[in-house]
N, CA, C and O atoms as CSV, one atom per row, in Angstrom:
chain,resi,resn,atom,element,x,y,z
A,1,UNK,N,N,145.232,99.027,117.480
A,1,UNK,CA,C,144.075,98.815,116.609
A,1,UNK,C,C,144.046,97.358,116.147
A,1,UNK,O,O,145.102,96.800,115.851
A,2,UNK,N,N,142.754,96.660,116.069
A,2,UNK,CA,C,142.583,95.381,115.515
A,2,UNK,C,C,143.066,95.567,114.394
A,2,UNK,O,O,143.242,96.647,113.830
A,3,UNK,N,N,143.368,94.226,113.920
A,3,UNK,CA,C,143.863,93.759,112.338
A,3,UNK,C,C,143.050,93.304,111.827
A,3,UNK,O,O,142.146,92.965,112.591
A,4,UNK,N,N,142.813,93.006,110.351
A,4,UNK,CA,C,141.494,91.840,109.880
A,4,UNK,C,C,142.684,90.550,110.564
A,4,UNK,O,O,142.275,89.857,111.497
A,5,UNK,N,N,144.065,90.337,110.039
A,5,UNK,CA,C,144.233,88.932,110.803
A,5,UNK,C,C,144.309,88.686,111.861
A,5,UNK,O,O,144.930,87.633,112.001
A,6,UNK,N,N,143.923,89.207,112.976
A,6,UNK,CA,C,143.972,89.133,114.272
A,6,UNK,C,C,142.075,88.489,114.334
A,6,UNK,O,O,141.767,87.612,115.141
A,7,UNK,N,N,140.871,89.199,113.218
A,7,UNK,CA,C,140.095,88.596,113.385
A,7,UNK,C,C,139.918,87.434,112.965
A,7,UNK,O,O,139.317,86.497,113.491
A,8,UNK,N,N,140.567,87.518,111.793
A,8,UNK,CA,C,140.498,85.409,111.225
A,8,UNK,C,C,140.980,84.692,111.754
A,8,UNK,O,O,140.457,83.579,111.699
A,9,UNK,N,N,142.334,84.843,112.644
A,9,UNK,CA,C,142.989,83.916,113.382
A,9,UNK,C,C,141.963,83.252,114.822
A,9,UNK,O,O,141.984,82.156,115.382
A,10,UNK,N,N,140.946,84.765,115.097
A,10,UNK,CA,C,140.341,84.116,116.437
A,10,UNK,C,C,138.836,83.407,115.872
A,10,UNK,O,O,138.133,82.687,116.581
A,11,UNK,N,N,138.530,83.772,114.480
A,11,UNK,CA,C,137.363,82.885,113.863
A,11,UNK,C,C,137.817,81.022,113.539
A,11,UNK,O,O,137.237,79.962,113.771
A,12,UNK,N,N,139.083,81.379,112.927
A,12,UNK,CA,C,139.570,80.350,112.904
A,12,UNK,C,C,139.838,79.064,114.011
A,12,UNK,O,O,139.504,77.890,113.857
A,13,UNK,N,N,140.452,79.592,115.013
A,13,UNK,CA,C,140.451,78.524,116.034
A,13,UNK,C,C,139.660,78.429,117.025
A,13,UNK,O,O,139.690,77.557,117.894
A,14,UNK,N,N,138.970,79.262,116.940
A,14,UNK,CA,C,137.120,78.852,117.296
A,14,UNK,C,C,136.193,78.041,116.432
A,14,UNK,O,O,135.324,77.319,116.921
A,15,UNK,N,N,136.424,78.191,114.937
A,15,UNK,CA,C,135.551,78.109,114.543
A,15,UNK,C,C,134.365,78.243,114.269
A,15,UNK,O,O,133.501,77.528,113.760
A,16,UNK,N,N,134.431,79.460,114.751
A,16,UNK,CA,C,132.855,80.238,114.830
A,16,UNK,C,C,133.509,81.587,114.363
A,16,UNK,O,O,134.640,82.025,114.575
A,17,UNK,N,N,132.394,82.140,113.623
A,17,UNK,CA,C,132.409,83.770,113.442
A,17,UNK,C,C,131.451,84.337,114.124
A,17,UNK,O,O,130.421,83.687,113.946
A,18,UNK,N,N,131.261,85.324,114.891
A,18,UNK,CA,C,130.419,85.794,115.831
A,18,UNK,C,C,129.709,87.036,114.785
A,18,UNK,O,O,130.450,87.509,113.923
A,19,UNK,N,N,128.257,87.549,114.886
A,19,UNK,CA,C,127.839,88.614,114.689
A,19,UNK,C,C,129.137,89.984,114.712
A,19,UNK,O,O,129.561,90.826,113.919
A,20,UNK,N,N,129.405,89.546,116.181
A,20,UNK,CA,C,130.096,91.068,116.425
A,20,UNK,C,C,131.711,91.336,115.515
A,20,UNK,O,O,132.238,92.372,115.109
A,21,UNK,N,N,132.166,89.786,115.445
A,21,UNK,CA,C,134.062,89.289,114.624
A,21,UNK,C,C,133.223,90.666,112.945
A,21,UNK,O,O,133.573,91.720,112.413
A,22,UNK,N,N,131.862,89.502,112.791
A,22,UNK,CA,C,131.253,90.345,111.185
A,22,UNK,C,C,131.055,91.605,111.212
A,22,UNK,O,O,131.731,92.073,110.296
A,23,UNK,N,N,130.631,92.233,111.625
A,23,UNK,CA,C,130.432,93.395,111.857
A,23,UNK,C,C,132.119,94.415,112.257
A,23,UNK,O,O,132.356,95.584,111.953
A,24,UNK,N,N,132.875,93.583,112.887
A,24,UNK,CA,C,134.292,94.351,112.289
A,24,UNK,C,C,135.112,94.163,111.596
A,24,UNK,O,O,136.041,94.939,111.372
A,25,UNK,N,N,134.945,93.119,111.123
A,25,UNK,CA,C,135.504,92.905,109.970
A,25,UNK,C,C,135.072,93.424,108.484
A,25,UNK,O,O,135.848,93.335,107.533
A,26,UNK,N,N,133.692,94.003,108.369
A,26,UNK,CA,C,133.213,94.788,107.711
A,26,UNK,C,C,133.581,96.414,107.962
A,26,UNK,O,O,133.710,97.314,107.133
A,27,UNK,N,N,133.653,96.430,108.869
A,27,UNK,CA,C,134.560,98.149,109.477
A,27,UNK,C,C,136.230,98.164,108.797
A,27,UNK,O,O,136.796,98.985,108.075
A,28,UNK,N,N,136.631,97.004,109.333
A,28,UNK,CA,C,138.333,97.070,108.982
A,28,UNK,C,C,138.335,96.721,107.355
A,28,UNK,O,O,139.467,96.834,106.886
A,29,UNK,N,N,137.465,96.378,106.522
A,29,UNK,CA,C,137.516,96.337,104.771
A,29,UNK,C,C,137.515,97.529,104.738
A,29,UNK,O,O,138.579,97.735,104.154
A,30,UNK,N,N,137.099,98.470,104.937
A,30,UNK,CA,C,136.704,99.640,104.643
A,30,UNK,C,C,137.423,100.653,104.915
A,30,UNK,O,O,137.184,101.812,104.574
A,31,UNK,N,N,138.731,100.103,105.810
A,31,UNK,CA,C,139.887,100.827,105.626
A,31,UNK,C,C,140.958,100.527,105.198
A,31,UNK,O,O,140.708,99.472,104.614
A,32,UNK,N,N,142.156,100.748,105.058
A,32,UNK,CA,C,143.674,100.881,104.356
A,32,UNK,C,C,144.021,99.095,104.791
A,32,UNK,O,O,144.360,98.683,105.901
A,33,UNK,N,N,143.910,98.676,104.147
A,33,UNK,CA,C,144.521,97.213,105.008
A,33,UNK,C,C,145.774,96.861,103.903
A,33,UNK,O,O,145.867,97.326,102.767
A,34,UNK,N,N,147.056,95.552,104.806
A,34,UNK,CA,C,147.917,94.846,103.425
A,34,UNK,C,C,147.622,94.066,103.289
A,34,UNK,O,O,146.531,93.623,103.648
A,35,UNK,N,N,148.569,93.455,102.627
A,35,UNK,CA,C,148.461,91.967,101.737
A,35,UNK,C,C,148.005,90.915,102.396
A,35,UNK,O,O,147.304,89.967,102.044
A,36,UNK,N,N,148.626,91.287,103.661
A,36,UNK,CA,C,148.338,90.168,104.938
A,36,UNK,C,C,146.999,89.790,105.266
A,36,UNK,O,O,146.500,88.690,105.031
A,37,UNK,N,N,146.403,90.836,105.864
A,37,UNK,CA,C,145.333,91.379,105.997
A,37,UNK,C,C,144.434,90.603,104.832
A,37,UNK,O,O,143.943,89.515,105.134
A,38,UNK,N,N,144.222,91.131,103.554
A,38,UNK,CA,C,143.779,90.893,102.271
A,38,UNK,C,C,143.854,88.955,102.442
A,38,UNK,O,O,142.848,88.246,102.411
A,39,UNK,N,N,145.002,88.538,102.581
A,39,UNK,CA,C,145.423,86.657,102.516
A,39,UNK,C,C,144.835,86.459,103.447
A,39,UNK,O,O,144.376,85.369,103.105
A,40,UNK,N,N,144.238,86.706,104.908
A,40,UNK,CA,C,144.101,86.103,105.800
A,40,UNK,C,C,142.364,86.357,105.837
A,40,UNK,O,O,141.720,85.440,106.348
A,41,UNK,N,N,141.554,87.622,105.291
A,41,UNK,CA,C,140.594,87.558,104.820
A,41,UNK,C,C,139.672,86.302,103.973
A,41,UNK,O,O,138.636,85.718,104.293
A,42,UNK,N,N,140.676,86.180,102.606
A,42,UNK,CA,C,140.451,85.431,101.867
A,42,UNK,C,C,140.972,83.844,102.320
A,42,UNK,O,O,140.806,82.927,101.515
A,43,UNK,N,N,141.486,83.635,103.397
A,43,UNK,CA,C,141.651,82.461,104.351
A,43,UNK,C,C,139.994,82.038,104.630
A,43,UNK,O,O,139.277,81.038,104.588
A,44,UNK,N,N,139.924,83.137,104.863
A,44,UNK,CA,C,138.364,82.978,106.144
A,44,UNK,C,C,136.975,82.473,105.182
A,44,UNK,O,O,136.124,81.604,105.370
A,45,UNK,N,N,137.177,83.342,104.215
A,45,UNK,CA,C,136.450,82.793,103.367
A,45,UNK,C,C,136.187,81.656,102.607
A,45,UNK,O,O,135.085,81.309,102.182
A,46,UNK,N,N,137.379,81.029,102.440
A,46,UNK,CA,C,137.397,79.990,101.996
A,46,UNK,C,C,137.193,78.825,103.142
A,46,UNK,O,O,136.819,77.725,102.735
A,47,UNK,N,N,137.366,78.962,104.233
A,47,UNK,CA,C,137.011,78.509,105.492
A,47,UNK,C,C,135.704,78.135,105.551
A,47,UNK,O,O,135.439,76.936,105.470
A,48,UNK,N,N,134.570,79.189,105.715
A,48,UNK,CA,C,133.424,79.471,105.729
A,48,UNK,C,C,132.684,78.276,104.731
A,48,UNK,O,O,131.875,77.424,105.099
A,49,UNK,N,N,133.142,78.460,103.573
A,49,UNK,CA,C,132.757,78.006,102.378
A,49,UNK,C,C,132.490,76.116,102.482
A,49,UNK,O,O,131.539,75.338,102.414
A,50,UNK,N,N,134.565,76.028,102.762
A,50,UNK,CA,C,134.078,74.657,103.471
A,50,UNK,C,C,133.673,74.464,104.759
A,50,UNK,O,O,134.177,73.453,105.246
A,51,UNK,N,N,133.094,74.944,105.340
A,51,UNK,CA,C,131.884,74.277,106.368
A,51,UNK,C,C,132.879,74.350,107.912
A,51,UNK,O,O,132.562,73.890,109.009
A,52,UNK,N,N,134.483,75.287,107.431
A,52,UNK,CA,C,135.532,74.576,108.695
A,52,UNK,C,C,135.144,75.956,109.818
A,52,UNK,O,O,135.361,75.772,111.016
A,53,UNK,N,N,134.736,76.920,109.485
A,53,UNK,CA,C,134.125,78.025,110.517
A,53,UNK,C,C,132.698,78.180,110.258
A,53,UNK,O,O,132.637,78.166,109.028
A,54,UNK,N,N,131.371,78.336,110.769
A,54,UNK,CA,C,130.334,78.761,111.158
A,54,UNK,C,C,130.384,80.311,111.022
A,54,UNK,O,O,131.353,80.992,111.356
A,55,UNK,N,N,129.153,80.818,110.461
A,55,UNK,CA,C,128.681,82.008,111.163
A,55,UNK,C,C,127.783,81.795,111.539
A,55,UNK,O,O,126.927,80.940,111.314
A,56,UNK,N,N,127.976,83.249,112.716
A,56,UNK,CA,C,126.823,83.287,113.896
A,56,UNK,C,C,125.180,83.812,112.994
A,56,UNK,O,O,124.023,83.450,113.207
A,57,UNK,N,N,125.937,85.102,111.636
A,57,UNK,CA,C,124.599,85.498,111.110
A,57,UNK,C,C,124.020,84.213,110.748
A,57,UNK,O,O,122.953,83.811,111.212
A,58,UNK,N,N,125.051,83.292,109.545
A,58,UNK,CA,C,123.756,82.446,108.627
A,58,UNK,C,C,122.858,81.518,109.608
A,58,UNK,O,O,121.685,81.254,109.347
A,59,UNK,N,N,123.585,81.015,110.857
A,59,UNK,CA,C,122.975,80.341,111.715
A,59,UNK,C,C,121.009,80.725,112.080
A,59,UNK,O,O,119.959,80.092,111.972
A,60,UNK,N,N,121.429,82.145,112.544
A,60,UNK,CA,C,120.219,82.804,113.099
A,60,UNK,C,C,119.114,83.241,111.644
A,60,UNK,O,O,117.947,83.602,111.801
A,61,UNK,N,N,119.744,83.116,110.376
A,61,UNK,CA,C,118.989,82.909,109.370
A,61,UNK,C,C,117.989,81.707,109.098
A,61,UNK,O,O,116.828,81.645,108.695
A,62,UNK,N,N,119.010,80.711,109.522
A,62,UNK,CA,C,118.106,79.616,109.130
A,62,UNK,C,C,117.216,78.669,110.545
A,62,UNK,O,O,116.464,77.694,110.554
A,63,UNK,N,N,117.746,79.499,111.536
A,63,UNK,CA,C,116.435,79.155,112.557
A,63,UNK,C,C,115.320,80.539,112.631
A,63,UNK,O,O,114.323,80.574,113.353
A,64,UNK,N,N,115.788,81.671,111.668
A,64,UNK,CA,C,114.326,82.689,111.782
A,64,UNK,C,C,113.436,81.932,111.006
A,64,UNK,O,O,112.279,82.319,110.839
C-alpha cells in the first residue's frame, strides 16, 4: 500500500503535484496514518506554500 511519504517524496523531487498524487493523498488522510506520514505531509505543504512544488489543480485554476 502507498504511504502519504512515498507521495511527498515523489511531489517533491518532481516538483510538481499531479491531480492524481491530490486526489490520493486525500484518500490516504482519511486513513490511520504516523507521525511520519503526518511530518512528511506537512513537508509538502510547506513546500507548496513556498512556490518549491506546483500543483497540477491550482495551475488549471488559473488558466480556466
Amino acid at each position: 500500500m502507498t504511504r502519504i511519504r512515498d507521495v511527498v517524496q515523489q511531489a517533491l523531487a518532481s516538483g510538481y503535484l499531479t491531480l492524481e498524487a491530490e486526489n490520493q493523498l486525500r484518500r490516504l488522510l482519511t486513513t490511520r496514518y504516523d507521525l511520519e506520514d503526518f511530518n512528511a505531509f506537512m513537508t509538502l505543504q510547506e513546500a507548496a506554500m513556498n512556490g518549491k512544488v506546483k500543483q497540477e489543480s491550482r495551475e488549471q485554476c488559473r488558466f480556466a
